[in-house]
N, C-alpha and C positions, 0 to 999 in steps of 0.2 A: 545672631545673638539670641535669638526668642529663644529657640529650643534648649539653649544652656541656661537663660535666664529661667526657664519654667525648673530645668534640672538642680540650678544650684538655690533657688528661691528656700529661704530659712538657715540655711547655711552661716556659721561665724567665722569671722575674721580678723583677724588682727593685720594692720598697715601699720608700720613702724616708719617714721618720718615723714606722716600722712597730709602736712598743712600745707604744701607747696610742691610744683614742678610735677615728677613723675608720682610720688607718695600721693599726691590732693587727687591727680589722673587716676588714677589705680583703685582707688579707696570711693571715686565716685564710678568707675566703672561697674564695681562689685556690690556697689547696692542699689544699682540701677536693674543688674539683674536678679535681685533680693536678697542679697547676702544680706546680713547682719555683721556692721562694721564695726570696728573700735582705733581711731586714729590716736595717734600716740605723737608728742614731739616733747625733745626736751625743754625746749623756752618758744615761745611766741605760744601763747595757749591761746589768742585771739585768731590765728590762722586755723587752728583744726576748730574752734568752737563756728569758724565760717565756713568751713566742711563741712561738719552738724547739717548748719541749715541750710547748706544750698542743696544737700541729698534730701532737705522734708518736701523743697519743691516737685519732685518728682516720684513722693512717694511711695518707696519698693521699700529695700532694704532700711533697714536703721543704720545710722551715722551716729556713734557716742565719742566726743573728743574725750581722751584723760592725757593731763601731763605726765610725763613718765621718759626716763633718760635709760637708754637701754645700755649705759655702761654700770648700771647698778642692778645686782643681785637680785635686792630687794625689789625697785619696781619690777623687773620682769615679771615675777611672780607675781606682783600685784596687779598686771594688767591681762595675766593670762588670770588667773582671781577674781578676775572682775567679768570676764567675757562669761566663767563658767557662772559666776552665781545668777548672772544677767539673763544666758540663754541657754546655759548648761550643757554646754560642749564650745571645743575650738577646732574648728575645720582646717581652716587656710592661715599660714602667716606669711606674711611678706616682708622680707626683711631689707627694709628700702632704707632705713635713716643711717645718712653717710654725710662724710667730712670731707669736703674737697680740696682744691689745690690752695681757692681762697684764703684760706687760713694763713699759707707761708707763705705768698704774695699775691696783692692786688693784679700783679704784672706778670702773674706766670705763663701765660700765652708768648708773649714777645720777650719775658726776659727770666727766662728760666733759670733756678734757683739749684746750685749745684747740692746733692745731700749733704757735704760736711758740712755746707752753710746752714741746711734748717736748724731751726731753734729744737731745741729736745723734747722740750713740753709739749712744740706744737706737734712733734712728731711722735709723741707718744698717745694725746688728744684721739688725732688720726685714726691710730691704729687701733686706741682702744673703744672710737664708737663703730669703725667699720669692719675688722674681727673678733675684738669682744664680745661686744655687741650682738650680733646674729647667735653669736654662741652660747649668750647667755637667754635671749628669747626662744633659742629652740630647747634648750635643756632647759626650760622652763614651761613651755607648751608640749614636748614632743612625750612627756608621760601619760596625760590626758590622750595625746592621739592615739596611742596605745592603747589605751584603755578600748576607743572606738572602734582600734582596727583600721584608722581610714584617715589620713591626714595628709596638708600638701606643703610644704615648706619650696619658697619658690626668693631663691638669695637672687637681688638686682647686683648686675656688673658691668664689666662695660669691655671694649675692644679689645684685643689682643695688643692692637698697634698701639694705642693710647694709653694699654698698660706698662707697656715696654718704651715709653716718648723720656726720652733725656727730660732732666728737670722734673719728671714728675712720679717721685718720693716724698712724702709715703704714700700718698694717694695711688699710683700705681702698684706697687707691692702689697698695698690692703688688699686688693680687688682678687691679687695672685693668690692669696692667700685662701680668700673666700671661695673662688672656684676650685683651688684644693680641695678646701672643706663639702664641699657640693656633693663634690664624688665619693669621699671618705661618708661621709654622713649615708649619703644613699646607700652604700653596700652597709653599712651597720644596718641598715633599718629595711636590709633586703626580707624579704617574707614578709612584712609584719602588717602591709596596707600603707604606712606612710612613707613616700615619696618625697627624694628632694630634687631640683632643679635650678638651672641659671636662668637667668632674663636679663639682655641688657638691651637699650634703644638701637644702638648700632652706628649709631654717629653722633656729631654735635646737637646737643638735644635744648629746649628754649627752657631752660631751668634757671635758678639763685645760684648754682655752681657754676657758672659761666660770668664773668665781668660784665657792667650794665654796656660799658661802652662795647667790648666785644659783641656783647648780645645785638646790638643796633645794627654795628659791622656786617654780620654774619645770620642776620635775621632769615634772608633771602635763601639759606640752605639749612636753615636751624629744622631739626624732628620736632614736629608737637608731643609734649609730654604721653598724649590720647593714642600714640602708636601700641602703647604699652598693652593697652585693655584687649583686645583682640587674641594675642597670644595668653596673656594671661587667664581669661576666661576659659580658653583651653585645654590649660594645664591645669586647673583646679575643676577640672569638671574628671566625670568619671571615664570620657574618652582616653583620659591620661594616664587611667589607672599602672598600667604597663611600661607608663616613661618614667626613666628613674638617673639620676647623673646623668643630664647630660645636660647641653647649654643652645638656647635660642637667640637669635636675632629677633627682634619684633622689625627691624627694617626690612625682612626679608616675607614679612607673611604677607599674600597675597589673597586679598579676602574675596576675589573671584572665584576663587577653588573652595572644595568642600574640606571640610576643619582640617581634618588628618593628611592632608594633601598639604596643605598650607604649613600645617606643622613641617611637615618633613622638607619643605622646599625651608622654614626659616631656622631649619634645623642648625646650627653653627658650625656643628663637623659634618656636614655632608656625604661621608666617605662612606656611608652603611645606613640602611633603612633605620629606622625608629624601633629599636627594640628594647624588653628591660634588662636590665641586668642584675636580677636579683639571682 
């Protein structure tokens, strides 16, 4: 981590759903190695303003909490607004804030919730913070990356198998969605310097989208949020320059090997070396 921490040190970022789970993991990894953060969540503004300052104890990067709900137009712009008048560029965004199964039932693990049964609203909620959403913070940041030449859009997602799990609509079919968009978005933005990618944990991970009492259940096999920051660090650094659509495991990186090794071993489709596709 030094040598990327020296590389990305000054760097801004935006973490979207940055007050908990893998968003707090992520957002304190990247300005541990100096990025300059900006955590974003649409309600609990008491969990990113304790992001803030648990990144002052260790003094690298800046940690700025702003409230802001990425299913609106307007904040997007306003928190990519704010990073530019702050530190006058946006580097990295992470488009972490998602809606999970919680929503349509407490019980979805054990008592799964067939789709004509969810509520509409809630399924439209869903859909509209976890493909809206990214859609509207990247066409919101991704002019500015332009402008650079140089920017790293990195969409969180999750299993193939747990996208595809009975019962879990729309939270599965968002995620389907977004790693469409992954790829779509990368060949649009081929040539230009900015790059997009997936990241997902890779299993049951100790997060608020998990039930408390599941959580206790299933403690004993649960990911720490903290898997995340390793691969990430990677992909926003300039080793990355050249990876473009495609999707990671962070369960898969082996931080024994040297970065690009590790990349390709937690590369998601292993079926071809790491190359770009612009």
């Amino acid at each position: 981590m030094t040598r990327m921490a020296g590389e990305l040190a000054g760097r801004t970022a935006i973490v979207t759903g940055g007050g908990r789970g893998l968003g707090r993991a992520m957002a304190l990894g990247l300005a541990e190695a100096g990025v300059n953060v900006i955590v974003t969540a649409a309600h609990s503004r008491h969990e990113i303003e304790a992001v803030a300052e648990e990144a002052r104890s260790f003094g690298a990067g800046v940690v700025r909490a702003l409230q802001a709900d990425v299913t609106s137009d307007e904040d997007a712009g306003r928190v990519v607004g704010e990073a530019m008048r702050e530190w006058g560029a946006i580097h990295i965004l992470v488009n972490n804030a998602g809606r999970g199964m919680r929503f349509v039932s407490e019980r979805f693990l054990t008592t799964p919730t067939k789709f004509w049964e969810t509520d509409p609203d809630v399924w439209r909620m869903i859909i509209d913070t976890n493909v809206n959403g990214p859609f509207l913070m990247g066409r919101a940041a991704v002019p500015r990356m332009l402008e650079q030449r140089w920017g790293r859009i990195i969409n969180i997602s999750m299993n193939y198998e747990t996208m595809r799990r009975a019962g879990f609509s729309p939270y599965g079919p968002s995620k389907a969605a977004l790693e469409s968009a992954t790829v779509i978005w990368a060949r649009d933005l081929a040539g230009t310097g900015v790059t997009v990618n997936a990241l997902l944990p890779g299993g049951v991970t100790y997060t608020g989208m998990v039930p408390e009492g599941a959580r206790l259940k299933l403690r004993a096999r649960m990911l720490p949020p903290e898997i995340m920051v390793p691969p990430l660090l990677w992909l926003v650094s300039s080793a990355a320059d050249e990876v473009s659509g495609e999707r990671f495991n962070a369960s898969w990186w082996d931080a024994s090997l040297a970065p690009r090794l590790a990349a390709e071993k937690a590369r998601a489709d292993a079926s071809a070396p790491i190359v770009s596709r612009r």
